[in-house]
C-alpha positions as CSV (number, residue, x, y, z in Angstrom):
1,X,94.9,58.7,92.1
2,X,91.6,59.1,90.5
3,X,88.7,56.8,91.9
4,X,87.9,53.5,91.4
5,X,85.5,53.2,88.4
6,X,81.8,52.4,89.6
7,X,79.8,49.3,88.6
8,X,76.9,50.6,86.5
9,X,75.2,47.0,86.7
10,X,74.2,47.7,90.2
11,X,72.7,51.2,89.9
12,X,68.9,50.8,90.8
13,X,66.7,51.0,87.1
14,X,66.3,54.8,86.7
15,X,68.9,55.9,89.0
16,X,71.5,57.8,86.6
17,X,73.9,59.9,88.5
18,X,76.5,59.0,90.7
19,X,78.9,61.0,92.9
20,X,81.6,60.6,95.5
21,X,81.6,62.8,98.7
22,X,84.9,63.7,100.1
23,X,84.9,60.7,103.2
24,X,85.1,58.0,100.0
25,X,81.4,57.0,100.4
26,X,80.1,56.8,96.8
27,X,76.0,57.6,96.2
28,X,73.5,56.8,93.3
29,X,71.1,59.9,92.7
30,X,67.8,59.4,90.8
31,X,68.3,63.0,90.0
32,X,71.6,65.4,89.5
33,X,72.9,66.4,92.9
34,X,74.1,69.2,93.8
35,X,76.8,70.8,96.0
36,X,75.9,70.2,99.9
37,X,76.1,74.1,101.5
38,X,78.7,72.1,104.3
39,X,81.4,71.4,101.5
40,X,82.7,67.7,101.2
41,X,79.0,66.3,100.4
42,X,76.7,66.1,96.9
43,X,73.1,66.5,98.3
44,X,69.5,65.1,97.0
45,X,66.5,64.6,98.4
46,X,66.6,61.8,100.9
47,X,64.2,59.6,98.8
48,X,66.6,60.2,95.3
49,X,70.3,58.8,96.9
50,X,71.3,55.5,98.2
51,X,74.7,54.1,99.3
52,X,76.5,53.0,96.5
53,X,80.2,52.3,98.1
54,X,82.6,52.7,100.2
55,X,85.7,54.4,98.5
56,X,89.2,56.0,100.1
57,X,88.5,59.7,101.2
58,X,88.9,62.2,97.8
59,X,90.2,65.4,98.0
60,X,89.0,65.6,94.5
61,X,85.6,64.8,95.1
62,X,84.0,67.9,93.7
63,X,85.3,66.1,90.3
64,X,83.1,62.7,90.4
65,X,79.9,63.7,89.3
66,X,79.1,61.2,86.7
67,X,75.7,60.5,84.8
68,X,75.0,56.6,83.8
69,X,77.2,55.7,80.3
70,X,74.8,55.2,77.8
71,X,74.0,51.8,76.9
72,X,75.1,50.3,73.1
């Protein structure tokens, strides 16, 4: 079952990436994460992520990388 879509409205101004670690816990990024070296976890610098959500744990987490939809 794939994630539950995020709400883009709530992503801070200039924060435009968004991931899901493998526990559920959804992140904003200011800038692209990348693959934490433990496995289960995207990784930024402290000071570029912040607690989006809580989601169900996702095998399939390594597929949520997203960047914020463009605006029309």
């Amino acid at each position: 079952m794939p994630p539950a879509p995020l709400n883009w409205s709530l992503a801070p101004e200039g924060w435009n990436w968004a991931a899901q670690d493998a526990d559920g816990k959804w992140y904003w990024y200011r800038t692209e994460p990348v693959l934490g070296i433990g496995g289960g976890i995207w990784r930024s610098n402290s000071r570029n992520q912040q607690f989006a959500q809580q989601g169900d744990p996702n095998s399939d987490w390594l597929d949520t990388l997203q960047q914020r939809p463009e605006s029309s």
